[in-house]
Each structure stands twice: as C-alpha cells, then as structure tokens.
N, C-alpha and C positions, 0 to 999 in steps of 0.2 A: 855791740851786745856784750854784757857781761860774760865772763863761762862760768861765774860762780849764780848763774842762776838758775834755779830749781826746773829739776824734770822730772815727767814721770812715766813712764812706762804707758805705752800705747795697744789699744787693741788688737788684739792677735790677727781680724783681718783686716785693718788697716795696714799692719807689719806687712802681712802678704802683699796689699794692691802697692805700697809702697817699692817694697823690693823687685815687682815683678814690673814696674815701673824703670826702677834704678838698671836693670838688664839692659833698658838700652842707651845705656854710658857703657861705652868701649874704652879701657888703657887706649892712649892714642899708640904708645908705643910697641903694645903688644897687642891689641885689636881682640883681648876678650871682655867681656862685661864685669864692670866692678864687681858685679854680686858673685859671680861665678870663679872670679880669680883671687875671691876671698880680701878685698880691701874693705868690706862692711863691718867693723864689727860689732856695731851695737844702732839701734834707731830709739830713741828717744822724745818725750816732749815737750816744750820748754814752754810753760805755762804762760808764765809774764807774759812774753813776748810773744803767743802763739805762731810758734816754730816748730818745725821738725830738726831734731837735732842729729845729722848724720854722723857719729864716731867713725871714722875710718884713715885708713893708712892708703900708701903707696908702696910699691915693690922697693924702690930707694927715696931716701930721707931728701935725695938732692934733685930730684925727677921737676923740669923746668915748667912742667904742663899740667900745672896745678888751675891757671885758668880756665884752660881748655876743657877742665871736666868740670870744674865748678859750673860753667855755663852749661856745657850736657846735661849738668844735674838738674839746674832750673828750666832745661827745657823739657825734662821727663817729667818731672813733677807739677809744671805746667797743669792748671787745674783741678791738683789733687790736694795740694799744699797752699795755703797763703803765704808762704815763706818756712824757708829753710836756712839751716847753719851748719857749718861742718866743723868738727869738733874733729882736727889733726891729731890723729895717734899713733906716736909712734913708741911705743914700748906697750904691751910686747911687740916687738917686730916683724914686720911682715914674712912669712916664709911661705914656700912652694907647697906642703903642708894644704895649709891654707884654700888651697885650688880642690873644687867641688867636680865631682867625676863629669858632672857637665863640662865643665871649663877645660878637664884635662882632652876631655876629645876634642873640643874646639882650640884648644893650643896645638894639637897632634895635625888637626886638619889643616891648619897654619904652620905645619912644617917644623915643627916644636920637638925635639925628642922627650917628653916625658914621660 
C-alpha cells in the first residue's frame, strides 16, 4: 500500500468503537494497552484501499515486537475493519507524557513507579 494515499478523517463513533477495540493490544513488554500508554496518535481513513489507518508509535524506535502487535491489532479489529495499516510514527517521539491516567494506574498496578 502506498502511504502517499489519501485519507480522511473518520466518524467520531466509529474513532470510539475503534479505539475501545484497540484497548485490547497489550505493549507485550509492558502489558498496558496501546490506547492507554498513549502509542495511538491519530486513526485515519484510507479511502482507496478501504483501510483504517493506525498512526502510532512504540515506547522505542528499536522494540523487536512490532509483529506481535500488529497481529493483536487484527485480531481486535476483527469484524470492525475490513483491513487496516499502520502508519509508524515516530517523531514526535513517544514519551511517558503520553500515558492516560488510566494507563498510569494500570502501570502502578504492575509495579511501575509512576
């Protein structure tokens, strides 16, 4: 798939069923959900190819378990999606920031000092 191809902007509760979808992809490494540890940052749609286009990043640029969530990802969206793409971002860079007061309890309840 291109990435120079056109998207647009998705229903506001599709965005919802989507991302409350995406909650359950766990970081494998840190075991909270993409949405909540803030690697989401934009959902998109890619017309052409009728796609969902996921923008998102990882905690590190070099994190080895990029399949392992891709497939989490198509098994959440399973049903909701005909297909999806992820659209790797990494600038701006992921920060701790980023982590939604959900996430931060569940990193705390995982023994997390934050």
């Amino acid at each position: 798939m291109s990435d120079t191809a056109t998207t647009t902007s998705i229903d506001p509760e599709f965005r919802e069923q989507a991302l409350e979808a995406l909650k359950d992809v766990s970081d494998p490494e840190l075991g909270v959900n993409i949405v909540d540890l803030g690697l989401i940052y934009d959902l998109a749609f890619d017309d052409e190819h009728d796609a969902l286009v996921i923008s998102m990043t990882l905690t590190s640029a070099g994190c080895p378990l990029t399949d392992v969530i891709e497939n989490d990802i198509a098994e959440a969206l399973d049903g909701l999606v005909t297909a999806f793409r992820i659209n790797w971002v990494w600038m701006p860079p992921w920060t701790p920031e980023r982590i939604t007061d959900d996430g931060r309890d569940m990193m705390r309840a995982l023994g997390f000092a934050i």
